[in-house]
C-alpha positions in Angstrom: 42.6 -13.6 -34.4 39.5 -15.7 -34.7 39.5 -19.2 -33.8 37.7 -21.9 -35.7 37.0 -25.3 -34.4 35.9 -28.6 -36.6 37.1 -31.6 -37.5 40.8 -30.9 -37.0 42.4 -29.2 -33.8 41.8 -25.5 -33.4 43.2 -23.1 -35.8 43.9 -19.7 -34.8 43.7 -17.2 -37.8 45.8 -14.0 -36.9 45.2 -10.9 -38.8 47.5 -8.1 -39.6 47.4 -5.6 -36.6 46.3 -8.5 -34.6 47.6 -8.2 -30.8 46.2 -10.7 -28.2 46.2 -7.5 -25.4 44.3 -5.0 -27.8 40.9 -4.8 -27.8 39.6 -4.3 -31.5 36.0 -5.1 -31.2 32.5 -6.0 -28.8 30.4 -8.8 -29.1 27.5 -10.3 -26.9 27.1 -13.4 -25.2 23.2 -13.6 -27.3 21.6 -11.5 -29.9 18.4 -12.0 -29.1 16.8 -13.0 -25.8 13.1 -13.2 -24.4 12.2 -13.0 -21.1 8.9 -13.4 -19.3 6.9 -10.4 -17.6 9.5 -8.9 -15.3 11.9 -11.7 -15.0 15.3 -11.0 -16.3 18.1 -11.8 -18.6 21.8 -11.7 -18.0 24.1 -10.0 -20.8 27.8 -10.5 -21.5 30.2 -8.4 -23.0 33.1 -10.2 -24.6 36.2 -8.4 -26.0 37.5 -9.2 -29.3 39.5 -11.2 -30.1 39.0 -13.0 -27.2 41.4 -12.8 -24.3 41.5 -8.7 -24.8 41.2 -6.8 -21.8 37.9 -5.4 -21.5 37.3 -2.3 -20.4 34.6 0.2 -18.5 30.9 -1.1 -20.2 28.1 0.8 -20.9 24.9 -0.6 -21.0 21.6 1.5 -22.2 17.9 0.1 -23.4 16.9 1.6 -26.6 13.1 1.6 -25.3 13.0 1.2 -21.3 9.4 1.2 -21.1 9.7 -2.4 -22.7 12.9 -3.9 -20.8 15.4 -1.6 -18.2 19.1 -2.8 -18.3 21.6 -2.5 -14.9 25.1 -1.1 -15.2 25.7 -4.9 -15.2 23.9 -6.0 -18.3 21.2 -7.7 -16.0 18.0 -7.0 -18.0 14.7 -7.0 -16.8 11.5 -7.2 -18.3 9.2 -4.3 -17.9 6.0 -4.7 -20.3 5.1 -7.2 -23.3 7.3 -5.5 -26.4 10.6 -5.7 -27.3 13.9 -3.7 -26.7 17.7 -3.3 -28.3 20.0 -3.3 -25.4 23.6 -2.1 -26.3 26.9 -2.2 -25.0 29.4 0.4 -25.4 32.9 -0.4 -24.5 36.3 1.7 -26.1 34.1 3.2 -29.1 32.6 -0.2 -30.5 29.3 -1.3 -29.6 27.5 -4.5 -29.7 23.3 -5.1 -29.4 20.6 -8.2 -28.6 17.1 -7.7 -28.9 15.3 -8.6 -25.8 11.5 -9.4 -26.1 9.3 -9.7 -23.4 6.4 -11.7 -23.3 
């Protein structure tokens, strides 16, 4: 289901196979974020569609010499650069770039 808002009250859209409980996709709450030096960054994981239950999430830093990330998507800048931090949760997997500065 994906809800769109504008003018007119919220619409729900609901696909085929669509079920409120079943998780069938990962976003983040950003897909890009900076931070400065070694301050930090929180990251979200969201289930899709929203409402799903969301499940064990598993963060990782594609280059940790540039930003680290905790097992609860707290990153935190390590040298100027940038890095892709993922989420993996139930086989789908969702990114933001974090630059440091």
């Amino acid at each position: 289901a994906i809800n769109i808002a504008g003018n007119s009250p919220t619409t729900s859209l609901l696909f085929a196979g669509d079920d409120a409980n079943t998780m069938n996709g990962l976003m983040l709450n950003a897909t890009a974020a900076s931070v400065a030096g070694t301050g930090t960054v929180q990251l979200e994981a969201i289930a899709l569609p929203f409402g799903a239950k969301l499940g064990t999430v598993t963060w990782a830093s594609a280059t940790s010499a540039k930003a680290t990330v905790s097992s609860s998507g707290l990153v935190t800048g390590v040298t100027a650069g940038s890095s892709v931090i993922s989420a993996t949760c139930n086989g789908f997997t969702a990114s933001c770039t974090v630059t440091v500065t």
